[in-house]
C-alpha positions as CSV (number, residue, x, y, z in Angstrom):
1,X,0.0,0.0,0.0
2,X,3.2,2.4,0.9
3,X,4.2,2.3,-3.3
4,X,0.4,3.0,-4.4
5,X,0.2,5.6,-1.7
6,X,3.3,7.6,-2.6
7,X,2.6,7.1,-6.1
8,X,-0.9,8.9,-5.6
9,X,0.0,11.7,-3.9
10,X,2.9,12.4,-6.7
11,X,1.1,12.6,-9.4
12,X,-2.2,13.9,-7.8
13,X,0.0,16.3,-6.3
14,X,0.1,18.3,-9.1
15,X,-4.1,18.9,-9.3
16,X,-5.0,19.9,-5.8
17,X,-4.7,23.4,-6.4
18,X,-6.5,25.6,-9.0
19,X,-4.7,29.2,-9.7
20,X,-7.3,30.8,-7.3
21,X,-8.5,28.5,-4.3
22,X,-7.3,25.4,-2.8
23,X,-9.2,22.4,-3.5
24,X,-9.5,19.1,-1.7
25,X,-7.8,16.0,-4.1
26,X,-11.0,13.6,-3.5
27,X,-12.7,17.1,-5.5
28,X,-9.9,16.0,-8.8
29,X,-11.4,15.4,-12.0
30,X,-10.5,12.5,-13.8
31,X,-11.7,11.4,-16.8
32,X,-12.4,7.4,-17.0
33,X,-11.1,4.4,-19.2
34,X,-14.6,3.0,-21.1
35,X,-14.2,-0.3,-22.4
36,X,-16.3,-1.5,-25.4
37,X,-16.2,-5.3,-26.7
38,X,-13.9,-3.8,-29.5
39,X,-12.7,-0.3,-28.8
40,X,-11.6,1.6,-26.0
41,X,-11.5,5.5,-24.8
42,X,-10.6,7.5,-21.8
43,X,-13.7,9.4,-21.7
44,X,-14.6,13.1,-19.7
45,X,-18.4,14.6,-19.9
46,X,-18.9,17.8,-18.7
47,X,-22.6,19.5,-18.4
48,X,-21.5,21.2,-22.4
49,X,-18.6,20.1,-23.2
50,X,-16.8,16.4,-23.6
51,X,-13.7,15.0,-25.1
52,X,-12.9,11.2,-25.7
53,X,-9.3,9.9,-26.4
54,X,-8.5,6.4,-28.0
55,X,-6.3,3.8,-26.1
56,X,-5.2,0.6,-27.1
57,X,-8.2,-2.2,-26.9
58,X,-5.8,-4.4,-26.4
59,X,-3.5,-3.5,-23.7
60,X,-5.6,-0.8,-21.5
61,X,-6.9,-1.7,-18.1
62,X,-8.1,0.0,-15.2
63,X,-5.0,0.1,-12.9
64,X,-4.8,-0.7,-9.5
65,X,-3.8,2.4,-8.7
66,X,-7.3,4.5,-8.3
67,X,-7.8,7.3,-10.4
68,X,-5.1,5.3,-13.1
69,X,-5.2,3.6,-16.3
70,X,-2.4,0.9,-17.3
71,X,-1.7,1.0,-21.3
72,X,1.2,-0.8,-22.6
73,X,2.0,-1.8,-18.6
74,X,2.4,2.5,-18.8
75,X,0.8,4.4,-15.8
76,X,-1.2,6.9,-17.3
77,X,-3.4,9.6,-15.8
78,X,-6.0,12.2,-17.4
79,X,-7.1,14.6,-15.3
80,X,-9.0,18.2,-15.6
81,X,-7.8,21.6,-13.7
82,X,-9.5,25.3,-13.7
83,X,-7.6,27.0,-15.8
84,X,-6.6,30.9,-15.4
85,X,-9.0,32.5,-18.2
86,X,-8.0,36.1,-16.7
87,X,-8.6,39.0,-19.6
88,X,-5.0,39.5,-19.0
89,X,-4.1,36.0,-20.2
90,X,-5.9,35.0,-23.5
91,X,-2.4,33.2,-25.3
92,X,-2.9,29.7,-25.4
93,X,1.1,29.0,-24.7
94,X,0.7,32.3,-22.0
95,X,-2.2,30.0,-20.5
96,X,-0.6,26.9,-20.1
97,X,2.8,28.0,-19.0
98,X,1.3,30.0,-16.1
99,X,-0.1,26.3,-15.3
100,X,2.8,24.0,-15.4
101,X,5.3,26.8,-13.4
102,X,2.4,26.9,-11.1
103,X,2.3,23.7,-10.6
104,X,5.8,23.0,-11.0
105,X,6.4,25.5,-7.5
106,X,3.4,23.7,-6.0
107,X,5.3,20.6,-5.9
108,X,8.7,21.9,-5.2
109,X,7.2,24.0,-2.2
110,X,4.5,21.8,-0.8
111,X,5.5,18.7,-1.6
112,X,9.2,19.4,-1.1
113,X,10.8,17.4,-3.9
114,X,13.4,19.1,-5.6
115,X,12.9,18.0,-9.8
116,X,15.7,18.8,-11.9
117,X,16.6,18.7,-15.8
118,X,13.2,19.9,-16.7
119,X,12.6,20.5,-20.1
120,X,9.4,21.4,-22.3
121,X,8.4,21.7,-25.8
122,X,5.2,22.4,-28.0
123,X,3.7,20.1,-30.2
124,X,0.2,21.1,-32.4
125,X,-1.7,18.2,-32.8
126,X,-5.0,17.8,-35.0
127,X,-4.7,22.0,-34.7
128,X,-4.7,22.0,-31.3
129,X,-1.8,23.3,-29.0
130,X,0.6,20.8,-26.2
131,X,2.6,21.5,-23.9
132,X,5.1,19.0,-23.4
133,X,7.3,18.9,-20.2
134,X,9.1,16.5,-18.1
135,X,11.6,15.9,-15.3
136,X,14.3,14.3,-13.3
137,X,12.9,13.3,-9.8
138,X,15.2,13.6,-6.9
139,X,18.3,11.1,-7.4
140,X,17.3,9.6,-4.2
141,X,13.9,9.0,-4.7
142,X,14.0,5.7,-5.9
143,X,10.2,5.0,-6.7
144,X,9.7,7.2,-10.1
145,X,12.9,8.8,-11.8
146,X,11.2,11.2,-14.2
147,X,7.5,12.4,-14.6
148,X,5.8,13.0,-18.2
149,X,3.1,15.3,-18.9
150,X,1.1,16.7,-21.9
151,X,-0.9,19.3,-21.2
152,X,-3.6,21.2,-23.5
153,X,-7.0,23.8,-22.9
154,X,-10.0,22.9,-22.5
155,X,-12.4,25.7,-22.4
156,X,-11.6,26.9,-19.0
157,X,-10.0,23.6,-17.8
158,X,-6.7,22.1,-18.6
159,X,-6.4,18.6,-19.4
160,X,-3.3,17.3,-18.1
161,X,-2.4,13.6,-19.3
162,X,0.7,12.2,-17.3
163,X,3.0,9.4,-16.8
164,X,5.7,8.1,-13.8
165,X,8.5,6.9,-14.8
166,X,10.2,3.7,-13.0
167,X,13.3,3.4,-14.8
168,X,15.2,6.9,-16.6
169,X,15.5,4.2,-20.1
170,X,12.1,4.3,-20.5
171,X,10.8,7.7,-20.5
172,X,10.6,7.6,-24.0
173,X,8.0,5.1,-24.1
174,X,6.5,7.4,-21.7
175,X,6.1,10.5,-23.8
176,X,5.5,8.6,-27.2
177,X,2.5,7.6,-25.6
178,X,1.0,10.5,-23.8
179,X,1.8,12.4,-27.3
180,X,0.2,9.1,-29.3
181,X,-3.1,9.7,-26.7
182,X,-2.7,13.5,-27.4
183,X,-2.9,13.2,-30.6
184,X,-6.3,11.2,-30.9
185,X,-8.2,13.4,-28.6
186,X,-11.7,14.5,-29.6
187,X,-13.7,17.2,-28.3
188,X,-17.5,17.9,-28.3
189,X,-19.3,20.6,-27.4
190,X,-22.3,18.8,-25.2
191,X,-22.5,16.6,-22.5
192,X,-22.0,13.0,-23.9
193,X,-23.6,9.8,-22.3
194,X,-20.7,7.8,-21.3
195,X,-23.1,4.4,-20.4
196,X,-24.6,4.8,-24.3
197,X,-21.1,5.6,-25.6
198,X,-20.0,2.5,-24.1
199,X,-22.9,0.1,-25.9
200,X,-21.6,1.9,-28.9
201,X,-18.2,0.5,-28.7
């Protein structure tokens, strides 16, 4: 229970806290793996707006980490944060910088793990803009060497899709799929019926 514990605070870590008001974590939003008899999604629906975001049939599972989905034996989360839709801040690459260095001193300062080698770049995917940044974990923290995430908008959330990394070889993987995921997402504008989207599949 100590590795699933440590591994949920980590990477829940990061979506406790909006730009303007704490938050409690069991408040997160995730969005959830649906599995059809021959296709699968991870799957958000908001009261007007949804997105869906296809996984491998074959290798995705729920993982037994709660709040987790395991593709390709990866760790992967999706999860939705308020974004900071100020009138001072419209850019989209203004927008979700604010995020990640918000974020990023979040987990420095409250969580007190000191990341290094971080390093970003922007992808457009399908027309829509990624943020792509990752990082070294302490050298003595020997549960996750690096964290992966992607990051877009999403009206006035950000959908943040990330990944721990166990061994430093295989962050790669990591971000090939979180881009591959990225890549494939779909948005809506209305509130989709997950339980009928499901029968669908």
């Amino acid at each position: 229970m100590r590795f699933f514990f440590t591994l949920t605070v980590l990477l829940t870590g990061f979506s406790q806290f909006s730009y303007s008001q704490k938050t409690d974590p069991s408040e997160d939003v995730h969005a959830r793996l649906i599995q059809g008899k021959s296709h699968s999604v991870i799957a958000y629906a908001g009261k007007d707006r949804s997105f869906t975001i296809d996984v491998p049939f074959k290798t995705s599972k729920p993982s037994d980490v709660p709040g987790f989905i395991t593709i390709d034996k990866q760790i992967v989360q999706a999860t939705l944060v308020p974004a900071d839709r100020s009138p001072k801040t419209r850019d989209e690459k203004t927008l979700l910088t604010n995020y990640m260095n918000y974020e990023l001193s979040y987990y420095k300062k409250k969580l007190k793990q000191n990341y290094t080698n971080l390093q970003t770049e922007w992808l457009t995917l399908q027309g829509r803009t990624f943020l792509v940044w990752y990082f070294n974990m302490p050298e003595n923290y020997k549960l996750v060497s690096r964290q992966v995430y992607v990051s877009t908008l999403f009206g006035d959330q950000v959908v943040d899709l990330n990944a721990p990394v166990f061994k430093s070889d295989d962050w790669g993987k990591a971000r090939n799929l979180l881009v591959k995921l990225a890549g494939s997402m779909k948005t809506y504008d209305k509130h989709l019926d997950l339980e009928r989207l499901k029968k669908k599949m």
